[in-house]
N, C-alpha and C positions, 0 to 999 in steps of 0.2 A: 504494500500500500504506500501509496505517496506519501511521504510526511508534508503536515503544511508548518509553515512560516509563518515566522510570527509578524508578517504585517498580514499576511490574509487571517490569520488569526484574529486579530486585534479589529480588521476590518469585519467578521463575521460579526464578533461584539456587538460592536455598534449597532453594524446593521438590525440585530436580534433586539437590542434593546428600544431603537429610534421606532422600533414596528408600534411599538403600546401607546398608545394616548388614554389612560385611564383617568376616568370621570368620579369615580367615586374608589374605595377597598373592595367592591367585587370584581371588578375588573382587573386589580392588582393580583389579587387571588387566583382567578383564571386566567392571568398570565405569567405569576410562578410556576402552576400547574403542568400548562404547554410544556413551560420551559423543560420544569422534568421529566415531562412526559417524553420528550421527541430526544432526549439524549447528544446533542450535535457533540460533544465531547470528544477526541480521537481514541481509538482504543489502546489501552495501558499497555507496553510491553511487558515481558516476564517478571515476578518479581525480581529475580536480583538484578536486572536491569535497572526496573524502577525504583529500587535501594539507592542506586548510583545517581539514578535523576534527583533521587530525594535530598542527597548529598549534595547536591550541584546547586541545588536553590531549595532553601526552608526558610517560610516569613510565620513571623509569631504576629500577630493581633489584635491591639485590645486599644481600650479608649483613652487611658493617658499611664505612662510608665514613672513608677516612684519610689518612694520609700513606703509598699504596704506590701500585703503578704500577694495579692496576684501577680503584683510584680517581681517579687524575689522568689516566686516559684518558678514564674515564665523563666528566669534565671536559670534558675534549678534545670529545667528542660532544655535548654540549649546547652547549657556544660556537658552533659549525660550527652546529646548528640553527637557533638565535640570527641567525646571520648569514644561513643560508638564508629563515630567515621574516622575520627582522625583532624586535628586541625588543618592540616594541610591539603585533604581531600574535601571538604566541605564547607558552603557558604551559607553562612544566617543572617536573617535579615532580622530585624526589628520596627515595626510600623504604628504609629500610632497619633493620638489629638495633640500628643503634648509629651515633652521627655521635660520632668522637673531635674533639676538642676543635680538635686541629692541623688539622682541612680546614677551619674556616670560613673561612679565608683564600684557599682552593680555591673554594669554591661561593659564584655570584654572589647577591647579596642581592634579587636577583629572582626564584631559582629557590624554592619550595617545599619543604620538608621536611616530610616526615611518621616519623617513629622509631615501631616495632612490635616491642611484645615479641614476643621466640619466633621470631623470623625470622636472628637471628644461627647462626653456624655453627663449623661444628668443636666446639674447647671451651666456646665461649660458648654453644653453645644448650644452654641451660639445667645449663648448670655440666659439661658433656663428658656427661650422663648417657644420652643417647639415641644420640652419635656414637660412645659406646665398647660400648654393647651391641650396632651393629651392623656395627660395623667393625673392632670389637678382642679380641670375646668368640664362643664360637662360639656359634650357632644352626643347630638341627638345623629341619631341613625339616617343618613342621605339628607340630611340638613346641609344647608351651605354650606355654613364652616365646615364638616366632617369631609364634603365633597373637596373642599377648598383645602382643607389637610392634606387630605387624601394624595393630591395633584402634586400638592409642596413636596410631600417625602419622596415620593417616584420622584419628583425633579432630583433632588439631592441625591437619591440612592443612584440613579443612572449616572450623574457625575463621578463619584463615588467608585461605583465601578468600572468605569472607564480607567481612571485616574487607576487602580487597582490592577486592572488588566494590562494595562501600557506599562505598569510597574512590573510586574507582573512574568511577563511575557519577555523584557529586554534585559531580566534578571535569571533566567531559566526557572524561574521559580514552579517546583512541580508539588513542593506538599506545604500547605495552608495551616498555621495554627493558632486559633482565634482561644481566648481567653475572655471567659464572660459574655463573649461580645452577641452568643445569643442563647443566653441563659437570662442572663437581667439585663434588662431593657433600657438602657443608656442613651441608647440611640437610635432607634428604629431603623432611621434610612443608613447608615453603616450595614445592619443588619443584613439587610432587606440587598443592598449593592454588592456585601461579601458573597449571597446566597448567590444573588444575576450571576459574577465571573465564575465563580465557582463551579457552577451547573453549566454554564453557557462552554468553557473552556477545559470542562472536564479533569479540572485539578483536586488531587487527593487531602482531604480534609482530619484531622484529630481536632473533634470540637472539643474542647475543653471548657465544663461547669463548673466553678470553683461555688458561687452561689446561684440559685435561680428564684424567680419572680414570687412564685409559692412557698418560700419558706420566708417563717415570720408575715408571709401575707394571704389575706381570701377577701371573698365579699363580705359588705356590710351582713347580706341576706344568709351568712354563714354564722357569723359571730352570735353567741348564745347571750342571753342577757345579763349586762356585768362585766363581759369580759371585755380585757384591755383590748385597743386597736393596734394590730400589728406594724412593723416597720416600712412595712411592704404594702400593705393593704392602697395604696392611692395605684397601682398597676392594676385594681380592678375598678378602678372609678368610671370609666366606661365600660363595663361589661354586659351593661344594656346594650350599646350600641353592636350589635349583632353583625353587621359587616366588617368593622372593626376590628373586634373580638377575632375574628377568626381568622383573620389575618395574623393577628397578635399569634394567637394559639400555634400557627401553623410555622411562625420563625421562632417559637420558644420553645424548644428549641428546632432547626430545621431537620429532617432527615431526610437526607442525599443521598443518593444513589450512592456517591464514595465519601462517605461523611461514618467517619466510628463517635460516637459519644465517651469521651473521660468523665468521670462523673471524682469527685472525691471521698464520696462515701455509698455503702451498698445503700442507705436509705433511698438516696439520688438515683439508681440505677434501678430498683425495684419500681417506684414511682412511674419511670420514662415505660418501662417494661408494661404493667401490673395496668395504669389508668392512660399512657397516651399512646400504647399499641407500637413501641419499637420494638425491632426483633431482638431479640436476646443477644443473638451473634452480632448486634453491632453496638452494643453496649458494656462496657468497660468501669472498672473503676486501678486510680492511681494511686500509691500512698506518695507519703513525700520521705526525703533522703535527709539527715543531717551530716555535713562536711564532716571529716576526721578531726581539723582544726578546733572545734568544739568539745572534743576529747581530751584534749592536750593538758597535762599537769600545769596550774599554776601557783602561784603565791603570794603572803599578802603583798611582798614588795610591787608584782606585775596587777593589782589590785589598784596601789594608790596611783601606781604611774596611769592607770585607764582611768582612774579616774581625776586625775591633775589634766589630761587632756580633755576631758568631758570640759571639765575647769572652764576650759580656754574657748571652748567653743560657748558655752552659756553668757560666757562673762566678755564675750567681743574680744578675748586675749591677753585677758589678763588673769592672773596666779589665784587671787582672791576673787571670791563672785562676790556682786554687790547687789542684792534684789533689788527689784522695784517694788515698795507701794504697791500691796493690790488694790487699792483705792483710786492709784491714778492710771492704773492699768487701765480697770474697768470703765474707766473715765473715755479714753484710747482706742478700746478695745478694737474698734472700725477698722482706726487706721492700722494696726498692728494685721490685721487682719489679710490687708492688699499685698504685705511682703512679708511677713511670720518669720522673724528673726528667732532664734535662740533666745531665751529668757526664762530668770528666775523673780517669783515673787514671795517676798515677806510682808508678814506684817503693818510696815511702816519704815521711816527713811532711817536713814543710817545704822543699816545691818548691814552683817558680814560671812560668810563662808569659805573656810579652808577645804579646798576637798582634798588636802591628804591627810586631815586629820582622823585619828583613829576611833573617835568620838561620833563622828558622822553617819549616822543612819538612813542608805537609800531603799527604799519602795520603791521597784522596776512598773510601770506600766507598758509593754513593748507595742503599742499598738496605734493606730491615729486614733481620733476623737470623732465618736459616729454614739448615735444614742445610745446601740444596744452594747456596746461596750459596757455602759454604766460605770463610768469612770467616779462618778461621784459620789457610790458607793464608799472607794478609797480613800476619798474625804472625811466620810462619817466614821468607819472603821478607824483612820486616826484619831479622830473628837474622842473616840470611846475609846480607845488605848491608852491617852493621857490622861485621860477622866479616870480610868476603874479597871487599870491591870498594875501589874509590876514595873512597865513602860514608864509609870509615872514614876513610881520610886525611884527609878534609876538617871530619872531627869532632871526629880529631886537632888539624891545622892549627888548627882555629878552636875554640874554646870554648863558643861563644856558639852555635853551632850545634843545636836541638832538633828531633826529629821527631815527628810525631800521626798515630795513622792513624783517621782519622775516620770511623765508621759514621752515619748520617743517621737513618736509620728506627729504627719503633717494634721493639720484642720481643712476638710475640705468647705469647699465654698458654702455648699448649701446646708453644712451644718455648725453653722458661728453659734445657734440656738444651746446646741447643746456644750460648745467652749463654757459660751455664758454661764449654765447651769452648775459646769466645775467653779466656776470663778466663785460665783455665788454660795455656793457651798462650803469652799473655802474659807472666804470673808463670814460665813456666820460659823463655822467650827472654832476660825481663831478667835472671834467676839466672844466666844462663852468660857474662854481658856484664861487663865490670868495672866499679864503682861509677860511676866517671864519665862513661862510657857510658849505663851504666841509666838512671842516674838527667835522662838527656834523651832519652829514649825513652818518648813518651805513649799514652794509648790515651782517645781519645773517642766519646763517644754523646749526639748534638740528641734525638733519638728524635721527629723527628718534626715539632720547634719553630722556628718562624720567626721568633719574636717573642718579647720578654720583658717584665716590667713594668716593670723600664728606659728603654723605648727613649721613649716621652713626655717623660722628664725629659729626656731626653740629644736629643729630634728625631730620633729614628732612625726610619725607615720600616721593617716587618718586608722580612724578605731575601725574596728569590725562587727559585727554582728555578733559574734561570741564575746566577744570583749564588754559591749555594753553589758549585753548580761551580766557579765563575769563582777562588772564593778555595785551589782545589788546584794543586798541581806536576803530581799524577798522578792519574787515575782508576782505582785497579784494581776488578777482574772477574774474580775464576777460580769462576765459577758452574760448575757440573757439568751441571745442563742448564736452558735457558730455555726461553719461548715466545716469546719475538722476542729482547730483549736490547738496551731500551730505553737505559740507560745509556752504549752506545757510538755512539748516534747524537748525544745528547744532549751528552756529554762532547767529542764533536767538532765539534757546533755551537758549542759554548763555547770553542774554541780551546785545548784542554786535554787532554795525551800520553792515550790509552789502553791499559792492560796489560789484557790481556782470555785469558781460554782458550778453547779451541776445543774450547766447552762441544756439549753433544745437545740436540737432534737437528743433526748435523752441518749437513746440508740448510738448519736455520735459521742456524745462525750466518753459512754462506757468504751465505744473501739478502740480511741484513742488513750484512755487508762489503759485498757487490757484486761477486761475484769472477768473474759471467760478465758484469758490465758492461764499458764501456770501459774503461780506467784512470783515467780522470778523474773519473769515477763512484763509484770503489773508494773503500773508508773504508783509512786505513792504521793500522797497529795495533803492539803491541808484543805476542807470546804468551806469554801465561802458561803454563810447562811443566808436564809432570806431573809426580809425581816428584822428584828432587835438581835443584836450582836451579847448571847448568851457570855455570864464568866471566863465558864470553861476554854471557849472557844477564844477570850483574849488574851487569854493567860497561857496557851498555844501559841497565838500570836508572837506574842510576847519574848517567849522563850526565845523561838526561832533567830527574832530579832537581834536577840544581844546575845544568840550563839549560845544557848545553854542544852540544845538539843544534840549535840555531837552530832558523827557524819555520817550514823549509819545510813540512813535513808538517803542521802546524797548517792553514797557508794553505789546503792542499791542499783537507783534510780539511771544513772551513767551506764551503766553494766545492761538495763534492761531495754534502753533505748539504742543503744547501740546494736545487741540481736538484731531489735524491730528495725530500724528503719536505717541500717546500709545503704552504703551507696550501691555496690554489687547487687544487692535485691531489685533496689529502684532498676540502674540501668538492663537487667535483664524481662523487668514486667515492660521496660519502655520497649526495648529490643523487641519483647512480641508482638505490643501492640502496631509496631509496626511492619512486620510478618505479615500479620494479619490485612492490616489496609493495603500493603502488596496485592494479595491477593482476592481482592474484592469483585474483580473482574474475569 
């Protein structure tokens, strides 16, 4: 058979795309349809052929690249390729709305980047205007507006793919790897344009679900009386509209002819299976890997040094942090908002922080700031440590004694609401505290940063992901719900206590404990309760804190996540799953 070229390739595109003039979502719908139906795709060579094409061009896919966990996995998946082909045999791309500042120390200087407007999600695509008319405004069924939607997203998703296909195409790119991009709905016409080249061009897909639109969300006409509204629930705020809807339904996610589904947990994969009729054989789930470097023996010396650089990054570069005022913060808060510097807040002006001091007490949050986190949980939790455990005594006893509860990650746009909530939370735990209390009771945010323009003058190598770890007492976690709950495998690769809740879906928290494993297998943990924060349960706290629980359960815990989640395990499930997409055809 002839091979074709990639400009009659690139000119079929078009052509396939330029045919639709859709009026309203059923039209969009019957012409995804076609698309799948009629296959113009070429036919796949043998697999190990197409191993080698896969080598030759892999683009990863998602709506903006950072300091969160889908982007340090999309990470994860590229190294593991890297090592399956070989650096030198193999080209990665990287694609996406926006590369923040803080991943380039994430993405190796081999991998590609390409940034496209119009491909960011949530707020960011294109300033919230499209994600809040259809997820936050109503739309009546073949209504104007809905019709007038309708037309907007095709317009965009057809640029989109174009733009995708041209890229695409003059890249040898043969296997597609989208992250989230149609599991939770970001961005529709991204969506909807990855599904056009994909299908139109007959390129090999690993969707990859890190979360989907259903978890933490349903309809209103679901929720039983009483109960909370989920995080998610405004993805059904048109569910009346019936053209729509099906639309929506039918790219969340898509199933492609050569499209496998990675799901991160078997809940996920049941689900796609059990109520939206994917085949079994193209549904998959992935766990994740922790580096060896998270193994590694260290010391208090390699403790203060990690965290004398955190130092310098908080403190704009200098030895001593000097908080700000949460009062004038909160004051601020806007503008801190538009470029999210590194910062620590105290009490009031003129405090101070040594962080090599031996005195200093950090509480890790490794996470950005999103509601279901419930960060402000860890707020309360300190109110009631220095209130009514042994934490006090020893703040009493000692003077010199300060506590930080450190959040890591960035604040995305559309949730400044819930920063607020930490801030606030804050500002009344130290108000009930007495001054000389308060006033060693901190509240920090990296947002993201690993490095400062410091660290040259001073030789400092930017931190790393174990490293931050490395420099906490404690990890907490009272998420409300995950999709794995990366931070307690991590935190216990690092040799460092975990307070974690026994976040939803239940199902996943247990897998990632291990609680139908052996016991040697099991992660051990400290629970985050619901609700009033019992004695018992501070006086745990408490210990941990100031080191009174020895190491057995650190040892433990290192030992049993190392089993679980190798790199050699990881790269052998990726190896298959791409066997598998091989031969698809």
């Amino acid at each position: 058979m002839k091979s074709i070229g990639p400009n009659e390739s690139f000119n079929r595109l078009t052509a396939v795309l330029d045919k639709c003039r859709p009026v309203d979502w059923d039209n969009i719908v019957v012409f995804l349809k076609r698309i799948k139906n009629e296959r113009k795709g070429p036919l796949s060579p043998d697999a190990e052929d197409l191993l080698k094409l896969f080598a030759r061009g892999t683009a990863f896919i998602t709506f903006s690249y950072g300091i969160d966990g889908v982007s340090i996995e999309t990470c994860k998946y590229a190294h593991t390729l890297t090592k399956l082909f070989s650096p030198s045999n193999i080209s990665i791309h990287f694609i996406s709305g926006k590369f923040q500042q803080q991943v380039s120390a994430e993405l190796s200087s081999e991998w590609h980047r390409w940034q496209v407007n119009g491909i960011d999600g949530w707020n960011k695509w294109e300033d919230g205007k499209w994600f809040k008319a259809l997820y936050q405004e109503k739309m009546k069924s073949y209504g104007e507006e809905s019709n007038l939607l309708a037309s907007e997203v095709y317009f965009q998703a057809i640029l989109i793919a174009k733009q995708l296909g041209k890229y695409f195409l003059e890249n040898h790119i043969s296997l597609v790897i989208p992250v989230n991009v149609a599991s939770n709905p970001g961005n529709i016409a991204l969506t909807l344009g990855l599904v056009f080249v994909t299908e139109i061009l007959g390129l090999h897909v690993l969707n990859c679900n890190h979360d989907f639109y259903w978890e933490a969300g349903k309809p209103l006409s679901e929720r039983i009386l009483g109960e909370e509204p989920g995080v998610r629930d405004h993805f059904f705020r048109n569910i009346n509209n019936i053209t729509f809807f099906s639309l929506f339904k039918l790219l969340y996610p898509w199933d492609g002819h050569k499209w496998l589904q990675i799901n991160i947990n078997a809940r996920q994969s049941r689900k796609l299976i059990n109520k939206f009729g994917f085949q079994a054989s193209k549904v998959f789930e992935i766990t994740t890997y922790i580096a060896d470097t998270f193994f590694e023996p260290y010391g208090k010396k390699d403790v203060i040094d990690i965290r004398l650089r955190m130092g310098h990054i908080l403190s704009n570069g200098k030895s001593v942090m000097r908080p700000v005022p949460i009062a004038d913060h909160l004051s601020s808060v806007d503008t801190w908002m538009k470029r999210q510097r590194p910062i620590v807040l105290g009490s009031c002006p003129g405090l101070s922080i040594d962080p090599r001091s031996e005195d200093l007490i950090i509480m890790l949050q490794p996470t950005r700031v999103v509601s279901r986190k419930r960060i402000e949980r860890n707020v309360g939790l300190i109110g009631a440590l220095i209130q009514n455990s042994k934490l006090r005594d020893e703040f009493v006893r000692n003077p010199n004694r300060q506590l930080i509860l450190h959040i890591t990650g960035p604040v995305p746009k559309e949730h400044q609401e819930d920063l607020e909530k930490i801030l606030f939370a804050y500002e009344k735990t130290i108000s009930e505290l007495s001054e000389l209390l308060a006033k060693r009771i901190f509240l920090a945010f990296s947002v993201g940063h690993e490095t400062s323009a410091s660290f040259s003058k001073n030789n400092f190598q930017p931190l790393t992901i174990e490293e931050i770890y490395r420099m906490a007492d404690a990890v907490v976690f009272p998420s409300e719900t995950e999709g794995r709950g990366l931070p307690i495998i991590e935190a216990s690769a690092s040799g460092i206590p975990i307070i974690c809740s026994y976040y939803r879906p239940r199902e996943v928290f247990r897998d990632v404990i291990g609680d139908k494993l052996p016991e040697n297998l099991r992660i051990r943990y400290t629970l985050f309760p619901e609700g009033k924060f019992q004695k018992v349960f501070l006086e745990e706290v408490a210990n941990l804190l100031i080191h009174l629980n020895g190491t057995q359960d650190i040892i433990h815990n290192k030992a049993a996540v190392s089993e679980r989640f190798s790199h050699k395990i990881f790269k052998n499930n990726f190896k298959r799953l791409l066997m598998t997409l091989s031969k698809m055809d």
